[in-house]
N, C-alpha and C positions, 0 to 999 in steps of 0.2 A: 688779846690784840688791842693796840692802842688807838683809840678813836680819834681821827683827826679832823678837825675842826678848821672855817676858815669863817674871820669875821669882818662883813661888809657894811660901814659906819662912816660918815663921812663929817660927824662930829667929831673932834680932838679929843673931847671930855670926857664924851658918850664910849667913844672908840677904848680910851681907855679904862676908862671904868669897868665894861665888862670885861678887860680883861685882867686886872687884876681879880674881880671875883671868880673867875674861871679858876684862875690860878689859886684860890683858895681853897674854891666849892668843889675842883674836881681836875686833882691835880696830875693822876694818868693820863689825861687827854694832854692830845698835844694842838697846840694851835699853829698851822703849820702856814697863818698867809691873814692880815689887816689887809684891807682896802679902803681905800676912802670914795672911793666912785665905782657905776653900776660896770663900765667897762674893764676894769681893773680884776673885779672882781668874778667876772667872765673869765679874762684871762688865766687868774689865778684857779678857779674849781677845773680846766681843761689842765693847767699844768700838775696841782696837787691833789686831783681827786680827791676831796672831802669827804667822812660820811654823814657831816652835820655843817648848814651854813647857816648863819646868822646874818639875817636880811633887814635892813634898813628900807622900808617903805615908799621913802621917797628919795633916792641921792640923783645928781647928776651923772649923765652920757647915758646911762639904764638906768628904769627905775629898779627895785627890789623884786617888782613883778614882774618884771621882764627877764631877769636874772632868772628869776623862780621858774617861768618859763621854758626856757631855756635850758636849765637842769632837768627839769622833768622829774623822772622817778629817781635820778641818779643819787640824789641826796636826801638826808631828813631836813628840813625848812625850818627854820624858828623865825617869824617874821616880828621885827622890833619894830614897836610903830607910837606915833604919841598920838595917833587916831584911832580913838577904844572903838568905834562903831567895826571897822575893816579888821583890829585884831579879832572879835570876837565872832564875826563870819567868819572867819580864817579857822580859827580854832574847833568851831564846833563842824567844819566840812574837813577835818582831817589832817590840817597842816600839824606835826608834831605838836608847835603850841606858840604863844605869840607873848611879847613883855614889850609891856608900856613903857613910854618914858617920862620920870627917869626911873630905870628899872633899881628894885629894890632886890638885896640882898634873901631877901628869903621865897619871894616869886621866882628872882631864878633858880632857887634851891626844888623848887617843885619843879621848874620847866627841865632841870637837867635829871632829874628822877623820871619824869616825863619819856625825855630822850632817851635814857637807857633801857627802860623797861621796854622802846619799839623800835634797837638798834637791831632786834637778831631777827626783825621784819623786812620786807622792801619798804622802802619809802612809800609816802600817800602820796595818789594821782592828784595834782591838784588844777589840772585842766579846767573844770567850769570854774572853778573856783576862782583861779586866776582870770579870767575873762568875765567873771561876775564883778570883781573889784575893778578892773579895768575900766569896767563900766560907769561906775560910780567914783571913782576917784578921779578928781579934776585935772584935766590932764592939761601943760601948759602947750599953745600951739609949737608942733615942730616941722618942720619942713625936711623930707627927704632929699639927697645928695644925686643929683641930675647929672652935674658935667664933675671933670676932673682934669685940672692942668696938668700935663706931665711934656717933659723933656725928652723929644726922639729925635737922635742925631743933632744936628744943628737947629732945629723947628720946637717953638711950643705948640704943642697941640689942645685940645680942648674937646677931651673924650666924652661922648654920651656916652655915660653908666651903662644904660640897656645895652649897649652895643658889645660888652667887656663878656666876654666866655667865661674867666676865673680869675680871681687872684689868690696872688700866693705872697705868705712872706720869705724874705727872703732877705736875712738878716737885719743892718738898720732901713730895709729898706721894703716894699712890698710893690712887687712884678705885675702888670695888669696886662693880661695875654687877648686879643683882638681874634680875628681872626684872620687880618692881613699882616699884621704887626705885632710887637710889645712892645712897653714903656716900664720903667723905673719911678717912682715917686717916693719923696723922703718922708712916709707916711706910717706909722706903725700900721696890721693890719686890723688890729682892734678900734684903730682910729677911725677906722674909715668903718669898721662893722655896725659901727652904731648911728653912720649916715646914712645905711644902704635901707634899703626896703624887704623887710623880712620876708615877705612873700614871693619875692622875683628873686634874691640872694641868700641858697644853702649854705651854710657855714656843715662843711665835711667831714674837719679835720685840723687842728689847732692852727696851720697855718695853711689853709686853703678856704675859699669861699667858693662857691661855682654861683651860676645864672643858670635857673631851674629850666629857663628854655632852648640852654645850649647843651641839655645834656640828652644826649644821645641812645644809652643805654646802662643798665649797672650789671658789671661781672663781677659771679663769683671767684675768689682765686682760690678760697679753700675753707673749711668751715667756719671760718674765723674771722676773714678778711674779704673787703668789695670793693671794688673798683669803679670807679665812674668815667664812660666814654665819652669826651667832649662833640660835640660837632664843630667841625671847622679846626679842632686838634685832632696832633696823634697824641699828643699824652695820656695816659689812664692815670687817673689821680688817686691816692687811696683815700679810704672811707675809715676815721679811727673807730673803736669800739663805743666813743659813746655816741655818733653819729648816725649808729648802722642803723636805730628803729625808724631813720625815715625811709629806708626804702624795704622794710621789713612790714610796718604797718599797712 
């Protein structure tokens, strides 16, 4: 089975470099997705399911840890970092394994022997771990996404966030559903993922977010599949598979 890889680099040089070493050191893989920033690369491990990500420590919209995060157990982690202190926590609490920058040719030769030999494992929990480095990495001040202009009928409006039940994408464009109303905005939904407040907005399902206080209930549909019942909606939204441990936990 062909290991597919997605690499998260928001260097040019860096981005390329390992992937020509990839393409040398191990050339049944396939790398099925670069990114150059943390939202990008969100989007891309929801569309191509990875079973190895190579995370860049610090990029813009997401950091690596946040990414890291946000995968959870779904992937093995390589976190590339040119901060030896965080690789080397990283590494000894169970992330697959970590490469400096600039990564040399025969440390990644050990990190991808690494990887193989804990492919036919689940990935490591990297929970404290992430919220350990969280800790200690200096984090630049960001400010969460409050209101949001959108266009309903003839009227701008100027929604409060809290107030939004869910959104969804919905081609170039991502639907924000109220509970009196909806709106349109010419927003990607990943755009706006990384302005919302992780705590008060679920991410579901590749293109759905919901607001943890408008949900109502989660139904079973079958042993595979959940649904989530909005308040203030009829819609039942589905829940994709790698979504489902938060309401399994």
């Amino acid at each position: 089975m062909t290991t597919r890889i997605l690499i998260a680099e928001d260097e040019p040089l860096m981005r390329e470099r390992l992937l020509s070493m990839l393409a040398a050191q191990w050339p049944a893989a396939q790398v099925v997705m670069t990114a150059e920033n943390g939202v990008d690369a969100w989007d891309g491990y929801l569309e191509h399911e990875p079973d190895v990500v190579f995370l860049d420590i610090r990029m813009p919209g997401l950091s690596g840890l946040e990414v890291a995060g946000r995968i959870g157990k779904g992937a093995h982690v390589v976190f590339v970092t040119a901060y030896d202190q965080y690789a080397i926590d990283a590494f000894d609490a169970g992330a697959v394994d970590y490469l400096l920058k600039p990564v040399e040719p025969e440390r990644l030769a050990r990190a991808i022997e690494r990887i193989r030999a804990r492919l036919a494992a689940p990935p490591a929990d990297l929970g404290d771990l992430l919220r350990h480095l969280q800790a200690r990495l200096p984090q630049a001040p960001t400010e969460k996404m409050k209101w949001i202009k959108a266009t309903v009928g003839k009227q701008i409006r100027l929604i409060d966030v809290q107030d939004v039940l869910f959104f969804q994408s919905d081609t170039k464009y991502t639907r924000i559903v109220l509970r009196d109303y909806e709106a349109l905005v010419k927003i990607p939904l990943k755009d706006l993922l990384a302005g919302l407040d992780a705590e008060l907005f679920w991410q579901i399902h590749r293109a759905t977010v919901v607001n943890v206080k408008a949900i109502g209930a989660v139904e079973r549909v079958d042993a595979e599949r959940l649904e989530v019942l909005v308040r203030g909606s009829s819609e039942k939204l589905p829940v994709s598979r790698t979504f489902a441990h938060l309401f399994r936990d």
